[in-house]
Backbone as CSV, one residue per row, in Angstrom:
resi,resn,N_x,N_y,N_z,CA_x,CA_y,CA_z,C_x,C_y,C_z
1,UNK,-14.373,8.728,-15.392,-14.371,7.280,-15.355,-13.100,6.771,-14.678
2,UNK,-12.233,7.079,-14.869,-10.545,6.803,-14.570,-10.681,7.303,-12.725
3,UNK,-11.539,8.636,-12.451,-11.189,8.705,-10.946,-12.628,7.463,-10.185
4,UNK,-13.186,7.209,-10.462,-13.944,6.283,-10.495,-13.620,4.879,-10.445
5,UNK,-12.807,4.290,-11.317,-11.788,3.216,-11.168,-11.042,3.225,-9.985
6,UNK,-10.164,4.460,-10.038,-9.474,4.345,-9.092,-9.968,4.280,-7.501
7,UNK,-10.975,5.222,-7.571,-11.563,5.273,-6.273,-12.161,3.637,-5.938
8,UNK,-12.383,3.198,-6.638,-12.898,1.912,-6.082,-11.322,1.192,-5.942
9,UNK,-10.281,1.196,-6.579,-9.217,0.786,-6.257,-8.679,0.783,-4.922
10,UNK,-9.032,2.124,-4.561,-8.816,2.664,-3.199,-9.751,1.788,-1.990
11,UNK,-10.794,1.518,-2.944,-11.706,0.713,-1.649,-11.491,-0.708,-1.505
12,UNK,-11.079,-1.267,-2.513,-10.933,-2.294,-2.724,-9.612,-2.576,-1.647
13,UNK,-8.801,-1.879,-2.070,-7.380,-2.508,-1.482,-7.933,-1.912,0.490
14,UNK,-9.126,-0.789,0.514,-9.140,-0.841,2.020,-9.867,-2.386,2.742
15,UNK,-10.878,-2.596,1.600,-11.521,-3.565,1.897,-10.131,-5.090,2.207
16,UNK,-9.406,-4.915,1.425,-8.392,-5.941,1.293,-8.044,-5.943,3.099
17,UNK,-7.344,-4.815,3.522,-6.968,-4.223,4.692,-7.597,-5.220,6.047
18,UNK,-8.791,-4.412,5.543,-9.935,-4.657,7.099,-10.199,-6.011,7.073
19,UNK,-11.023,-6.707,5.363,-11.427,-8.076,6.020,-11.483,-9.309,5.586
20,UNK,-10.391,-9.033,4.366,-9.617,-10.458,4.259,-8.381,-10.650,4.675
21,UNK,-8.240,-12.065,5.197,-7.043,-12.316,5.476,-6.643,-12.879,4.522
22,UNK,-4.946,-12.879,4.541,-4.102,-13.938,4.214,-3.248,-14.797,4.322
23,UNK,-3.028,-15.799,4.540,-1.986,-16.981,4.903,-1.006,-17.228,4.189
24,UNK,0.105,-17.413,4.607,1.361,-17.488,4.169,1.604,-18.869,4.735
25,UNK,2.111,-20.596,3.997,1.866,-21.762,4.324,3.338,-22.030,3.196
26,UNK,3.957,-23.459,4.330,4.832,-23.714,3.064,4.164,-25.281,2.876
27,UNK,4.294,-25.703,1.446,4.488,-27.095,0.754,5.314,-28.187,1.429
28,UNK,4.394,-29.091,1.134,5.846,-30.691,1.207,6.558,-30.535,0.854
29,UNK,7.039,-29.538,-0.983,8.096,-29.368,-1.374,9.227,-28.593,-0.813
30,UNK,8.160,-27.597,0.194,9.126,-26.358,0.621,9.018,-25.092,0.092
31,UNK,7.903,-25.344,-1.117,7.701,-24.111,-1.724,6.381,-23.076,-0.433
32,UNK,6.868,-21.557,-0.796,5.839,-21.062,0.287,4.780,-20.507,-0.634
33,UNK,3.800,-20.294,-0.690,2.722,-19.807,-0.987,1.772,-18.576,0.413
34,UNK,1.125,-18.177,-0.553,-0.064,-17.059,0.030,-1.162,-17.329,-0.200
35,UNK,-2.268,-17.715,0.481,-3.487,-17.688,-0.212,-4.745,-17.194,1.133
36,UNK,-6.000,-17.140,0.404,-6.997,-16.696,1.281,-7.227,-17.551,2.139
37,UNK,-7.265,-18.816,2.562,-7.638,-19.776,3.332,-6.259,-21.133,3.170
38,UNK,-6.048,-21.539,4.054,-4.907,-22.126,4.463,-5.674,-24.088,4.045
39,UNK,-4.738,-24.515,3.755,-5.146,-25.898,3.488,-5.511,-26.426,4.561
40,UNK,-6.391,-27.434,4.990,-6.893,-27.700,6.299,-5.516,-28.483,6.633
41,UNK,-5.357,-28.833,8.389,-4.351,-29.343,8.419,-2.838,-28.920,8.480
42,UNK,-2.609,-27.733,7.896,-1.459,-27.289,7.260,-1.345,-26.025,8.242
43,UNK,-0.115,-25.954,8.784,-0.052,-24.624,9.690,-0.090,-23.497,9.239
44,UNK,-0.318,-22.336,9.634,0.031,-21.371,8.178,-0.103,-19.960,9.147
45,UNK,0.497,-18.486,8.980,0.458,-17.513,9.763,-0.162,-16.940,8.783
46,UNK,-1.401,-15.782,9.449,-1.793,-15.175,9.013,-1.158,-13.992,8.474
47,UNK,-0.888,-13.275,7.544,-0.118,-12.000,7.303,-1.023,-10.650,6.941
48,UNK,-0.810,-9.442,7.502,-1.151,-8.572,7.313,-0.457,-7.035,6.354
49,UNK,-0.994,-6.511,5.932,-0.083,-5.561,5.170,0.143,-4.835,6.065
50,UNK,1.525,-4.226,5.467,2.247,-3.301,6.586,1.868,-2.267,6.277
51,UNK,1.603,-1.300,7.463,0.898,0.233,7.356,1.953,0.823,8.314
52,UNK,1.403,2.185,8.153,2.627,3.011,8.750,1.680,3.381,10.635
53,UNK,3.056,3.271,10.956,3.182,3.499,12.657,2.544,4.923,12.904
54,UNK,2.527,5.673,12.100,2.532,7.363,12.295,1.347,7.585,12.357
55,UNK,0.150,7.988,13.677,-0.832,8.608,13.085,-0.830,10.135,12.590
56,UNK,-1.581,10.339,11.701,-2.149,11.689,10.979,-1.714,12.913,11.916
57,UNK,-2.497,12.364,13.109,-3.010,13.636,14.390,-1.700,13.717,14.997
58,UNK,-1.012,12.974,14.840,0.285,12.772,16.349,1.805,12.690,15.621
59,UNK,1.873,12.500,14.433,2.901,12.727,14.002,4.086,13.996,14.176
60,UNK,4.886,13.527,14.217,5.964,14.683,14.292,6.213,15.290,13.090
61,UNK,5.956,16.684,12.809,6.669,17.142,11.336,8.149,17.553,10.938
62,UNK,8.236,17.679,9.990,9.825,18.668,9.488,9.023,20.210,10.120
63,UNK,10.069,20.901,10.429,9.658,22.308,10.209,9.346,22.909,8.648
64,UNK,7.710,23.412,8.512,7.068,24.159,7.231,6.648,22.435,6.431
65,UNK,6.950,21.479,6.899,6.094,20.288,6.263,4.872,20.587,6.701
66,UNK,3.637,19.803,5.335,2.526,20.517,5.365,2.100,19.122,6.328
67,UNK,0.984,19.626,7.105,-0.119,18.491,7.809,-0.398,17.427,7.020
68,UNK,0.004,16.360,8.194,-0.757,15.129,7.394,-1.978,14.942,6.725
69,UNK,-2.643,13.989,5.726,-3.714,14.193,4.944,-4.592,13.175,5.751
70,UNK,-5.940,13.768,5.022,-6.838,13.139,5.956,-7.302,12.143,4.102
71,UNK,-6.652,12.595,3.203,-6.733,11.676,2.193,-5.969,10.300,2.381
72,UNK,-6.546,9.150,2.262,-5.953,7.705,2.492,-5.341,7.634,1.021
73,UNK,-3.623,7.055,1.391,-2.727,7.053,0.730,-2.404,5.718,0.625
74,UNK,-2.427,4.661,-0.203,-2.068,3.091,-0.566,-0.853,3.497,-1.288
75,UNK,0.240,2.282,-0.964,0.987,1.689,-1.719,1.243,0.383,-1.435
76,UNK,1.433,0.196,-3.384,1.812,-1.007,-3.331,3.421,-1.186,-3.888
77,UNK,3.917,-2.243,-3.180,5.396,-2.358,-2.906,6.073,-3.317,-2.689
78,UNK,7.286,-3.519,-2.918,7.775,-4.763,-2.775,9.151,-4.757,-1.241
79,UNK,9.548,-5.326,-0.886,10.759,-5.121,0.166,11.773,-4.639,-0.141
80,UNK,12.620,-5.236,-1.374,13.555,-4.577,-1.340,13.571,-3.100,-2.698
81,UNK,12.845,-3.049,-3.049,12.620,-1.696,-4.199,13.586,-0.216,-3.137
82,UNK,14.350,0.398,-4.025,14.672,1.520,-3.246,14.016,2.483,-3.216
83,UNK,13.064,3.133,-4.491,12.391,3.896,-4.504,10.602,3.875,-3.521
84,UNK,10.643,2.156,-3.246,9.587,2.157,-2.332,10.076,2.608,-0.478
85,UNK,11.627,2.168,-0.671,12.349,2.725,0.730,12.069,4.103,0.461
86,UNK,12.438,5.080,-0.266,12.296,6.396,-0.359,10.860,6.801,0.081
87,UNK,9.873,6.348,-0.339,9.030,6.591,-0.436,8.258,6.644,1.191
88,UNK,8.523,5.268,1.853,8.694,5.126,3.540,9.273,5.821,4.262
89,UNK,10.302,6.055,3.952,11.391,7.191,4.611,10.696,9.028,4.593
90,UNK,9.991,9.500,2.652,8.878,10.210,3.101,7.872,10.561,3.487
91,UNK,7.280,9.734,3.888,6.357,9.473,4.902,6.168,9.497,6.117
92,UNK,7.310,9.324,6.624,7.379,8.814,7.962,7.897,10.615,7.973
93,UNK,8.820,11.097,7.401,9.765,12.244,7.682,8.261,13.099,7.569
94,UNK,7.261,13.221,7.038,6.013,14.132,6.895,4.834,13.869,7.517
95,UNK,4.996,12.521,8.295,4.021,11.714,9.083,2.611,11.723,8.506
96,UNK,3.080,11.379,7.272,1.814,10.615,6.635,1.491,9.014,6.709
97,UNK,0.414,9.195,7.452,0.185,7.759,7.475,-0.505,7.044,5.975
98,UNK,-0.175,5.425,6.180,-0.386,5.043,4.741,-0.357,3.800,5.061
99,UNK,-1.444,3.027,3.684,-1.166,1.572,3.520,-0.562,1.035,2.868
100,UNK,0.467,-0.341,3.334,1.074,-0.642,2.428,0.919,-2.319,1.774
101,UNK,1.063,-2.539,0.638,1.064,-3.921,0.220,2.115,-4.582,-0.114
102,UNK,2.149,-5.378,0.159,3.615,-6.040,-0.621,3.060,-7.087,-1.604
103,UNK,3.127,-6.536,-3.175,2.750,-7.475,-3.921,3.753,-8.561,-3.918
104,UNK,4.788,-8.801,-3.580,5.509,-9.823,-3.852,4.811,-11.425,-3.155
105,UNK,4.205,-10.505,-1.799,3.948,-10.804,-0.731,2.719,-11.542,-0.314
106,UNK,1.867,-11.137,-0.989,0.223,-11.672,-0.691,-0.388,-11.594,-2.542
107,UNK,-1.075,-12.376,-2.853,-1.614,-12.775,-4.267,-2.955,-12.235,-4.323
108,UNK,-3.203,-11.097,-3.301,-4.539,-10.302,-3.494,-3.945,-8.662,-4.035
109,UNK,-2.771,-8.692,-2.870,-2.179,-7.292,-3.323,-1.967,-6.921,-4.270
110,UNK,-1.096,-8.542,-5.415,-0.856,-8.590,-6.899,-1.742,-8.351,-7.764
111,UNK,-3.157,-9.290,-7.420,-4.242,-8.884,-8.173,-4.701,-7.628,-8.309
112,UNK,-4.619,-7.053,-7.119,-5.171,-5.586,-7.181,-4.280,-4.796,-7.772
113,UNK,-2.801,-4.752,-7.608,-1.689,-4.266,-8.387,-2.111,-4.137,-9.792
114,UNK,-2.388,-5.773,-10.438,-2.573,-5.679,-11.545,-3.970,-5.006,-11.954
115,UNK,-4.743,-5.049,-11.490,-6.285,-4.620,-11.979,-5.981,-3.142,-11.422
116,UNK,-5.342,-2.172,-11.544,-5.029,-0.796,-11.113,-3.518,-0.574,-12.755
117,UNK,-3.716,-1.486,-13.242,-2.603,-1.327,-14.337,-1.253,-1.207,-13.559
118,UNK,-0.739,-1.681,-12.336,0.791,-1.773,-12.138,1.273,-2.476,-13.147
119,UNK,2.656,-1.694,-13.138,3.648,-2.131,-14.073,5.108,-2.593,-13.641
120,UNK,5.049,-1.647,-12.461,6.268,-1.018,-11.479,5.951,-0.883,-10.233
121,UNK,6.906,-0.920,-9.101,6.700,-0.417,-8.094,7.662,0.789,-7.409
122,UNK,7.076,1.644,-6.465,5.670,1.364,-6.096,4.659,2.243,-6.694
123,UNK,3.022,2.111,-6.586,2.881,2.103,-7.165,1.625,2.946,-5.793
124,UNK,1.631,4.035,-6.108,0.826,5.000,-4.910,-0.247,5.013,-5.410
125,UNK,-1.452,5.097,-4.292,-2.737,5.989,-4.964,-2.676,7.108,-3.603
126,UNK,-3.405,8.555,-3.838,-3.342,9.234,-3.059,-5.019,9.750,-2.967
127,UNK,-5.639,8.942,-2.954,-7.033,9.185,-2.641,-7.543,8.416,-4.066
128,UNK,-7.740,9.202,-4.896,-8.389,8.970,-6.262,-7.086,9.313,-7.110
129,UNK,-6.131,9.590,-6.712,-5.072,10.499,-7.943,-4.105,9.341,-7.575
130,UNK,-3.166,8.782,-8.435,-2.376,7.582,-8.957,-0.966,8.417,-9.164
131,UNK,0.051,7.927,-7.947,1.398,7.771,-8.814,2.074,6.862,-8.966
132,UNK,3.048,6.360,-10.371,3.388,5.461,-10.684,4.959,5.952,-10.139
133,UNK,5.813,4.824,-9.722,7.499,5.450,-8.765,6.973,6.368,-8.058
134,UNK,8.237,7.080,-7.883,8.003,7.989,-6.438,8.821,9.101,-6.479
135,UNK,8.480,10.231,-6.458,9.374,11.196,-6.476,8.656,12.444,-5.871
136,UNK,9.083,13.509,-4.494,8.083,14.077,-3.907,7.310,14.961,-4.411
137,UNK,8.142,15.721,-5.688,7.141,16.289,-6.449,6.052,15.846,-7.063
138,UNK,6.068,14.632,-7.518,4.660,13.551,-8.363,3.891,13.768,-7.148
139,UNK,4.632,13.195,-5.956,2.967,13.141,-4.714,2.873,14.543,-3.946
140,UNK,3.627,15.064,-4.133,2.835,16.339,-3.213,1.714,17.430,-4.365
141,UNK,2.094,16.892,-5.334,1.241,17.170,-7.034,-0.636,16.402,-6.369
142,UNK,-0.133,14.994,-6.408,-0.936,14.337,-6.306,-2.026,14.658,-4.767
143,UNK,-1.089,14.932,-3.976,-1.790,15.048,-3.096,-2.189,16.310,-2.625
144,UNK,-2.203,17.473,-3.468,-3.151,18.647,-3.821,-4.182,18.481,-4.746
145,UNK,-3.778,17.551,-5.442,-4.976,17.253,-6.487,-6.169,16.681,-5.559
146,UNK,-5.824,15.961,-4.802,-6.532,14.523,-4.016,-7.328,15.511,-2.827
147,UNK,-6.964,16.293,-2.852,-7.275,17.785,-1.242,-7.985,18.087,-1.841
148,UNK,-8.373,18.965,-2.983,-9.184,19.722,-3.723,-10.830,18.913,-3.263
């Protein structure tokens, strides 16, 4: 039941990806907001989640780093978190490509954050298998589990 949840977690936040947008608009007050559709009238940029530059196939490795996964890897994340920097930094160093959310950032990412039980960030899924922080042993765990 739990990889089941998650797996739809996984679809959900791809679905998020591909084909909703979101707008980022500020107030009369000045306050900024995010939402799915922009107030008519009201200028507003569309924002997209940030994904990684690296494809799978073309990435550069460490020497004895294992091949990128053909398992789709989400996180959700905020800007300045260090352990979500860590987490970018291994990625990129193993050229795993990945999606990323910024719950701070868009009020769909949050929702989905929350309906996946975030507590913390960031907050990985590695196919169907869930890590909560980041540390390379949790995901290279996870992402043998997620291979199988």
């Amino acid at each position: 039941m739990i990889r089941v949840l998650l797996l739809a977690g996984v679809l959900a936040a791809a679905n998020i990806a591909a084909a909703e947008s979101v707008y980022r608009w500020t107030d009369a007050q000045g306050k900024i907001h995010y939402t799915s559709e922009p107030p008519p009238g009201t200028p507003a940029n569309a924002v997209r989640p940030r994904t990684s530059s690296v494809a799978p196939q073309t990435a550069p490795r460490a020497p004895g780093a294992p091949a990128a996964t053909a398992v789709p890897v989400v996180m959700y994340a905020t800007s300045w978190c260090p352990y979500c920097a860590k987490a970018r930094a291994y990625f990129r160093s193993k050229g795993i490509a990945y999606t990323e959310f910024d719950v701070e950032k868009s009020g769909t990412a949050h929702a989905e954050f929350k309906k996946l039980g975030g507590r913390g960030v960031p907050l990985i899924l590695v196919g169907r298998e869930r890590v909560s922080g980041f540390s390379e042993l949790a995901f290279e765990f996870a992402l043998q589990k997620a291979s199988r």
